[in-house]
Phi, psi and omega in degrees: 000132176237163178241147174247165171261138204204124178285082187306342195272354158316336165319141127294086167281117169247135154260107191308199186287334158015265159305292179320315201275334193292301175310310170284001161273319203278319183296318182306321194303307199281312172306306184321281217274039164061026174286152172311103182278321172289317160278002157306280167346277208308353201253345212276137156291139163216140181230150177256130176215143196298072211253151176251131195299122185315118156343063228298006153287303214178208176217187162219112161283078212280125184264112168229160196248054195306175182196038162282136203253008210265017181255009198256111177296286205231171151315314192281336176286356208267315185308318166255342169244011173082160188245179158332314185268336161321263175267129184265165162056178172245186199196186174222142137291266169264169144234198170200142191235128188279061165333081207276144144202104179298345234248331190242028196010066155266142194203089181209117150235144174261117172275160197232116215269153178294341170288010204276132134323092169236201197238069166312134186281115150098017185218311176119199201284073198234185159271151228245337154302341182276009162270336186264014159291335154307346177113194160253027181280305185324300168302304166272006136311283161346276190316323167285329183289348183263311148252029166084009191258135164287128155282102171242012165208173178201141171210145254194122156199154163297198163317292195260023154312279177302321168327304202266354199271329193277336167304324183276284173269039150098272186206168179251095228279125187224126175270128191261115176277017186191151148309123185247171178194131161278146131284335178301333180246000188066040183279169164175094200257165189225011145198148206286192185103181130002046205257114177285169183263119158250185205307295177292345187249344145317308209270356162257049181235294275218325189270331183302127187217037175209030176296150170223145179263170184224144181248117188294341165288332179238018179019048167250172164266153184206135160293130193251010176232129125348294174217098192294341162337298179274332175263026173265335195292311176309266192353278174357274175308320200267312101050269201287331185271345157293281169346304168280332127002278161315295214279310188298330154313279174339281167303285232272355163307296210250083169338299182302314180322293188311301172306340174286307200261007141294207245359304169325288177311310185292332206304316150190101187256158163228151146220197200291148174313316180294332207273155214262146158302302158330321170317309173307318177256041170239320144286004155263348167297314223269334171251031194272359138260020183317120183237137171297348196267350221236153184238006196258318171335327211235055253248070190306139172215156155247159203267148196301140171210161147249157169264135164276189141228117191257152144014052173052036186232143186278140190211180175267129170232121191312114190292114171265164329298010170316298162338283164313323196283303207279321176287334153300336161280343190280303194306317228256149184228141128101014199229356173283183195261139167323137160316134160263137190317173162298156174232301168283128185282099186312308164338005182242326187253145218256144214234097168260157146287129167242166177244121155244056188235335187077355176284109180295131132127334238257338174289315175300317162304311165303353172309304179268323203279311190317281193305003173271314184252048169072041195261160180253143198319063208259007187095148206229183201169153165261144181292077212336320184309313150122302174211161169202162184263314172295106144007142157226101155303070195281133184210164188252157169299131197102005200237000180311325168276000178282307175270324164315304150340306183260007165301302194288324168304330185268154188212126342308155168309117181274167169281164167263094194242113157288126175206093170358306153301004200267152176217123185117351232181123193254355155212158182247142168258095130326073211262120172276149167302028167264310169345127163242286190217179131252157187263193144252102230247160177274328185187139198281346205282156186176142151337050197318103191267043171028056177111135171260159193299199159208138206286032183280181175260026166255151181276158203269334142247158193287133188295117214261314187247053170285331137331298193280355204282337200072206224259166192249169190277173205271134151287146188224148150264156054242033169254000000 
């Protein structure tokens, strides 16, 4: 992989929601290990903006994506994102509002591509990125007058946030079927596969909206999007579930790690005034199985549209009745199904222990502990991996409510990992150096995080000249 120098400051940069949902996942990361979470917080910028008081199920969270140049310093930042007298003021691409409700683990967040037609209050007819020239009262002033959605938290980062959070856990692995390239944000991969990302060639991957594949036979170029807008936002979305993935891994392996892409994040993040250290651990309720392996982790949505023409402008129009159907989960709290009871008997299910904790002994004991609340006896064993810090709950398909069952038992909460391949056993307890105890649980419900990826060769979003393209390159993992 190579990178080119490309005259970025010629750019209109806009950086989608991206950043906004990457930062509030890097903080749920860092809170997972136990970090001084109140002086982490004290460092967070706060502005005040006019947000409606959260629900008790949960909240909606609006996440934007500034492309404000006033953190640019030096030269090489001026070189690469332009300076103030450059792009002046800040702008959105898109945003997105984080649909939270811990209590019944709903989670959807949706994006709002920067072309929607809307009504700005006290500004008139526009794309819907032009309100936050106004700030973010405008905007979420916008968002309740056009659909009707309560704003009740708002958090806000730049550029160089992201940059630096990918930096911080080393790169990111994302598979390209073809040499991809932007010139405008300066991607430039030079041969397809498996390729990792580091921090800059994350955020011109992430930025991109003039990507092209190159067919190495006929030594052309092709435009890889139909509408680049929405399929950056898929880039995008698919993006964010690695990435948060990795760095919440990462951290809860690595302390140090961990302290690094806080640092990273908050360096300039903003939010709402209001939000709380519980806010925070309403968002570790909501991602706190994230696995990099899983596409599932996550419930990414864009909001349904057609294309239009406005005041002679090509624009985005909310597609009916979809549209309404998705934005009504946003309005609505308190309407999900009840936690479900137990279901499964533990005598029916059989329980091996592996130990990665590093604790001698500790697999066995827990064992005995199961098997003290009826679990039946699968053997006890060390984890190939050798340590790991998250709890793990391994199950073969079909076995899902089995693992759920024993999910409710563990304290802290473990991930849930489908795996095919398990023999012996109708679930594995994988215990990490996060391990604490078993409970006694009042009721099972939990998140399942579904599944390892499978190796195909689709891409997150659709290629538009893929027919010219020839044969795409072999997936590999760990993308």
């Amino acid at each position: 992989m190579a990178s080119t120098n490309s005259p970025l400051r010629a750019f209109p940069f806009r950086l989608a929601v991206a950043l906004a949902v990457t930062t509030s996942l890097m903080v749920v990361g860092i809170v997972g290990v136990n970090l001084a979470i109140d002086s982490k917080l004290s460092v967070i910028k706060r502005v005040d903006v006019a947000v409606a008081a959260a629900p008790p199920e949960g909240a909606n969270y609006l996440l934007v994506g500034s492309d404000t140049r006033s953190f640019v310093q030096d030269s090489t930042a001026a070189e690469a994102f332009g300076t103030g007298s450059d792009v002046g003021g800040q702008r959105s691409d898109t945003m997105m509002v984080i649909h939270v409700e811990p209590g019944s683990q709903q989670t959807l967040a949706v994006s709002f591509p920067r072309d929607l037609w809307v009504d700005i209050p006290g500004v008139g007819n526009s794309k819907i990125n032009t309100a936050f020239n106004d700030g973010p009262d405008k905007t979420i002033e916008t968002l309740k007058a056009n659909y009707g959605i309560d704003i009740n938290h708002y958090i806000e980062v730049d550029f160089e946030s992201f940059r630096g959070i990918v930096n911080a856990i080393g790169s990111v692995p994302i598979y390209f079927p073809y040499p991809a390239r932007d010139e405008l944000t300066g991607l430039s991969i030079i041969a397809g596969g498996c390729v990792r990302l580091d921090g800059y060639n994350a955020l011109a991957y992430v930025r991109s909206r003039f990507l092209e594949y190159y067919n190495v036979e006929t030594n052309r170029w092709y435009s890889a999007d139909a509408v680049p807008d929405i399929n950056r936002i898929a880039r995008q979305q698919d993006f964010l579930r690695r990435l948060a993935g990795i760095a919440v891994q990462r951290g809860l392996n690595n302390p140090l790690t961990a302290n690094e892409i806080a640092d990273q994040a908050l360096k300039n993040l903003t939010v709402d005034s209001s939000l709380s250290k519980g806010d925070i651990f309403d968002l570790i309720d909501a991602f706190r199985t994230i696995n990099p392996n899983d596409q599932s982790a996550l419930d990414f949505q864009t909001l349904p549209w057609s294309s239009g023409t406005e005041q002679g402008q090509s624009v985005l129009i909310p597609k009916q009745p979809e549209a309404d159907e998705m934005i009504a989960k946003l309005k609505e709290f308190g309407n999900a199904p009840p936690p479900a009871t137990e279901t499964v008997d533990p005598s029916t299910i059989k329980v091996k222990v592996l130990n990665a904790s590093q604790k001698e002994g500790l697999a066995s004991a827990t064992l005995k502990e199961l098997v003290k609340f009826g679990f039946k006896d699968g053997g006890t064993g060390n984890d190939d991996r050798g340590t790991i810090a998250l709890t793990e709950i391994r199950f073969r398909p079909g076995s899902e409510s089995k693992a759920k069952t024993l999910f409710s038992y563990v304290d802290p909460r473990a991930r849930l990992v489908k795996d095919s391949s398990l023999k012996g056993s109708d679930v594995e307890l994988v215990l990490g150096t996060g391990f604490k105890k078993l409970v006694k649980p009042i009721s099972t419900s939990v998140p399942v995080t579904g599944g390892t990826t499978d190796l195909a060769t689709e891409t997150p979003a659709p290629i538009s000249n893929e027919s010219k393209l020839g044969p795409p390159a072999l997936r590999t993992r760990p993308c």
